[in-house]
N, C-alpha and C positions, 0 to 999 in steps of 0.2 A: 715746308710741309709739317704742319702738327703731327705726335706721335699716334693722337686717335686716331689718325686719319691710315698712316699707317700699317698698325694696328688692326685695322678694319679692312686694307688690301690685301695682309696678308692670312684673314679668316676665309678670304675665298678660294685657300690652298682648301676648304673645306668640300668645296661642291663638285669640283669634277667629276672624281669618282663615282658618287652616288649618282651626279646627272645625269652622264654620260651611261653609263651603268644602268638605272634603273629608267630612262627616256627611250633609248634604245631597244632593251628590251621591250617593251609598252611599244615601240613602233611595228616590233615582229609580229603579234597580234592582229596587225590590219595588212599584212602581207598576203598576198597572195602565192600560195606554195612556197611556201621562206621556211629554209629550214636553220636555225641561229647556231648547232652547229657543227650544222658543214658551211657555211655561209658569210662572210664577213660583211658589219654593218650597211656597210656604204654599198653591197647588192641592191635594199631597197630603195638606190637613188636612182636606182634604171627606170624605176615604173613610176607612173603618173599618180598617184594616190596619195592617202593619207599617212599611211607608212610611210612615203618618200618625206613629207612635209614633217613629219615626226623627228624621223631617222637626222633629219638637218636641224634642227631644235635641240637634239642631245648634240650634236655636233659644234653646234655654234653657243650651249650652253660651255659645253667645255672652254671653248676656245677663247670666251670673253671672260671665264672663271680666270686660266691659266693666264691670261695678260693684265688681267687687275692683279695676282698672285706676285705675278714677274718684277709689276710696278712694286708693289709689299715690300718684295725681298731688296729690292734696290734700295727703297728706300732707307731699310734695315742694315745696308751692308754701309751708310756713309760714305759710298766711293762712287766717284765720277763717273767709273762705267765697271759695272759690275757684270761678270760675264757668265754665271750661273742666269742669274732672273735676265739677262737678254733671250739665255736659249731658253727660257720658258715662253717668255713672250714668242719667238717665233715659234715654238710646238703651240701655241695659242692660236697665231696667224694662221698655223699650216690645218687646226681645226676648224677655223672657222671657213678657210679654204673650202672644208670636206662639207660642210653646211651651205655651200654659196652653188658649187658646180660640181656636178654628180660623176659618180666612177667611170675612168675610163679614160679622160682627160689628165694632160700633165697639172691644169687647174688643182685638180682635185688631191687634194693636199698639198696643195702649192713647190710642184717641184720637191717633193718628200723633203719637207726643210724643216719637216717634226722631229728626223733622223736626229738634231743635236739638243732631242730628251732623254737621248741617251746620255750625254753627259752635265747635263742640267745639276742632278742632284749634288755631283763630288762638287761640281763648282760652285755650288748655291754656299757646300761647307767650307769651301774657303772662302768666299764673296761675304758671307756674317762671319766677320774673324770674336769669337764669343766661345771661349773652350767648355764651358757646361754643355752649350748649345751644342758643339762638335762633339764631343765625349759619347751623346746620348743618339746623335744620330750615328753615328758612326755603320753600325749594323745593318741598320735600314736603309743607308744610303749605298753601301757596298750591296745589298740584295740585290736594289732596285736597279742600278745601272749595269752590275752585271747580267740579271734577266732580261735588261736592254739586250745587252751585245749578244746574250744569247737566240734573241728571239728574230735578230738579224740575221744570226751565222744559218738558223732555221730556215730563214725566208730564203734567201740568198743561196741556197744550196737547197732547195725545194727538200727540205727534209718534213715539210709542213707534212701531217698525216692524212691523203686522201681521206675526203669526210671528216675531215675534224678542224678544219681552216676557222669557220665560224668560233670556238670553245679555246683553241689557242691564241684568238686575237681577242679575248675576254679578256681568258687570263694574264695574257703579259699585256694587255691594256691595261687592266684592273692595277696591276703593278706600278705603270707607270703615272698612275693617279695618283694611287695612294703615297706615294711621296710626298706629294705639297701636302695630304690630308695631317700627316703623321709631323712634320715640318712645322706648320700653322699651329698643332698642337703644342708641341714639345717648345715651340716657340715663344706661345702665351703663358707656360707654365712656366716655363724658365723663365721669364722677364718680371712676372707676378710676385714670384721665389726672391727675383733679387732687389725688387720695391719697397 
């Protein structure tokens, strides 16, 4: 595989975030009584509407961003099985799951098999062994997967804030986007730097 090509898989650590993020939001809009939150996404997969049809478009925009992403970093790390960009690929699968079949079902995140986004990011930093590239994420990747685990220890221990479920799965959403977004960057800049 060429580097452009690459290169170009792993610019789509770019889009999650915002997709997911701003499609989602824009799906809340054609909800009917959706409140975004107290409410998590995947509510408006219950109803028949445009919301629902929306809400699975930011879903499945993620999900096909994070597995061309996944592809990026493999290809980047030169190793035969790189075990950061698999667990992207499956929080890829497990979104476009949440886009295919609506809440409620074990479908729907496929078996919660997005749970190893939590540790995507440390391993993405060993998977590209490139010490600029570690050096720089180091910070960002310690945030992100610890607000993983934190946002687990939340759920899992119902310490989620009645009425506020919708605004906590933003934000430690948003988190676990923005990794690949911040990743794809620091990635092309450090590779450009050493050109």
């Amino acid at each position: 595989m060429s580097e452009a090509l690459q290169d170009k898989l792993v610019r789509t650590g770019f889009v999650p975030l915002p997709g997911w993020l701003l499609i989602s939001t824009l799906a809340g809009f054609f909800a009917t009584d959706y409140n975004p939150i107290a409410s998590h996404v995947s509510v408006m997969t219950l109803e028949d509407s445009l919301a629902h049809t929306i809400a699975n478009i930011a879903a499945l925009t993620a999900g096909i961003a994070l597995i061309l992403f996944g592809t990026g970093v493999w290809l980047a790390s030169g190793r035969r099985f790189a075990a950061g960009a698999f667990c992207w690929i499956l929080f890829g699968v497990s979104m476009i799951a949440n886009g295919i079949w609506p809440m409620g079902g074990p479908m729907h995140g496929l078996y919660i098999i997005g749970i190893f986004s939590i540790i995507a990011p440390a391993l993405t930093v060993l998977d590209v062994e490139r010490p600029e590239l570690q050096r720089r994420l180091y910070a960002i990747t310690a945030f992100c997967s610890l607000a993983g685990v934190l946002y687990l220890w939340i759920m899992l221990n119902g310490f989620d804030p009645d009425g506020y479920s919708g605004l906590t799965q933003r934000i430690f959403g948003s988190i676990s986007y923005l990794w690949p977004l911040v990743f794809a960057a620091v990635f092309l800049k450090t590779k450009s730097a050493e050109a």
